[in-house]
C-alpha positions, 0 to 999 in steps of 0.5 A, a space after each residue: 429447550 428455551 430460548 436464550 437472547 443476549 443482547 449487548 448496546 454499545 454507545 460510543 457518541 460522543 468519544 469516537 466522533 470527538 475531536 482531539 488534540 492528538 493525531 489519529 492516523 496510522 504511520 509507517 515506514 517503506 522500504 524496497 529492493 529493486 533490480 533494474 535491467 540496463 537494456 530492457 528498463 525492467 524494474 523487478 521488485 526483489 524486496 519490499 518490507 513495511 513497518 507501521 505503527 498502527 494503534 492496538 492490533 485487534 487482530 494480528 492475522 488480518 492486519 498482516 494480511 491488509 498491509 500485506 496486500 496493500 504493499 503489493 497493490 502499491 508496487 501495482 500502482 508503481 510498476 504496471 497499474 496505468 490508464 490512457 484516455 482515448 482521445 476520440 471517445 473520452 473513455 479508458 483504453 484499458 478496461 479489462 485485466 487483458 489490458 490493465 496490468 496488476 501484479 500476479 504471483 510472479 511479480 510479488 517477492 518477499 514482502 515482510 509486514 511488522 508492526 508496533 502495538 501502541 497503546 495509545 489512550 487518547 485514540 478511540 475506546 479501542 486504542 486501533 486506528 485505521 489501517 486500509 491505505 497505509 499499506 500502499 500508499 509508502 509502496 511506489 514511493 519507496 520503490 522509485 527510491 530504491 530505482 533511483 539508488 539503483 541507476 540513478 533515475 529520478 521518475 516522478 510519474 506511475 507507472 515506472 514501466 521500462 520504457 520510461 526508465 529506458 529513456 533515462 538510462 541511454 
């Protein structure tokens, strides 16, 4: 039986790298609903839902995953994710999952990921853009707005952890 070999070359110098009049970033839209307990301070996360424009979507699955995941990695960073220096030995207190709390499955709610296709020829060849931050980054922000609609706290630290609510709730 013989061998077949394709071999494809592709050479985007030139065009990917070039600078351009347009903006190339992704953007999006965060929006969360939060349920805040008076006596303890406990923030819960009963809604999170992220609308982006994200160039073309090379793969639906995987976008949804990404930004999926990056929601819930920003509702860590807005709600658990903290790190302490020990004063005495200039290194983090925290350095194990024991100590540095991430959200597990009982702190994700729903999360809903919607996107708009754009065809956007002024881009890259491929129309895409990149998407492995903007998922998170609108997350806290989104759940302290939502804190705030709720109780009436403005917190403009992370992590919005009972305690720091509680002093503001008295």
């Amino acid at each position: 039986m013989p061998s077949t070999t394709l071999r494809a070359f592709a050479d985007t110098a030139g065009e990917a790298d070039a600078t351009s009049d347009y903006a190339r970033h992704a953007f999006g839209a965060h929006f969360a609903e939060v349920a805040v307990d008076t006596d303890t301070g406990e923030t819960r996360v009963r809604r999170l839902l992220g609308v982006f424009a994200a160039g073309h979507v090379l793969n639906s699955l995987t976008e949804r995953c990404q930004f999926i995941g990056g929601m819930v990695m920003g509702l860590g960073m807005a709600l658990l994710e903290g790190s302490t220096v020990d004063p005495v030995f200039g290194d983090f207190a925290e350095r194990d999952l024991a100590s540095y709390h991430v959200p597990s499955c009982a702190d994700v709610p729903a999360v809903e990921a919607h996107w708009i296709d754009e065809d956007d020829r002024h881009l890259n060849p491929m129309g895409s853009k990149g998407i492995g931050e903007i998922g998170i980054v609108g997350t806290a922000a989104a759940i302290g707005n939502a804190l705030y609609h709720a109780t009436g706290v403005r917190l403009r630290e992370l992590p919005m952890t009972p305690d720091r609510v509680l002093v503001h709730l008295g």
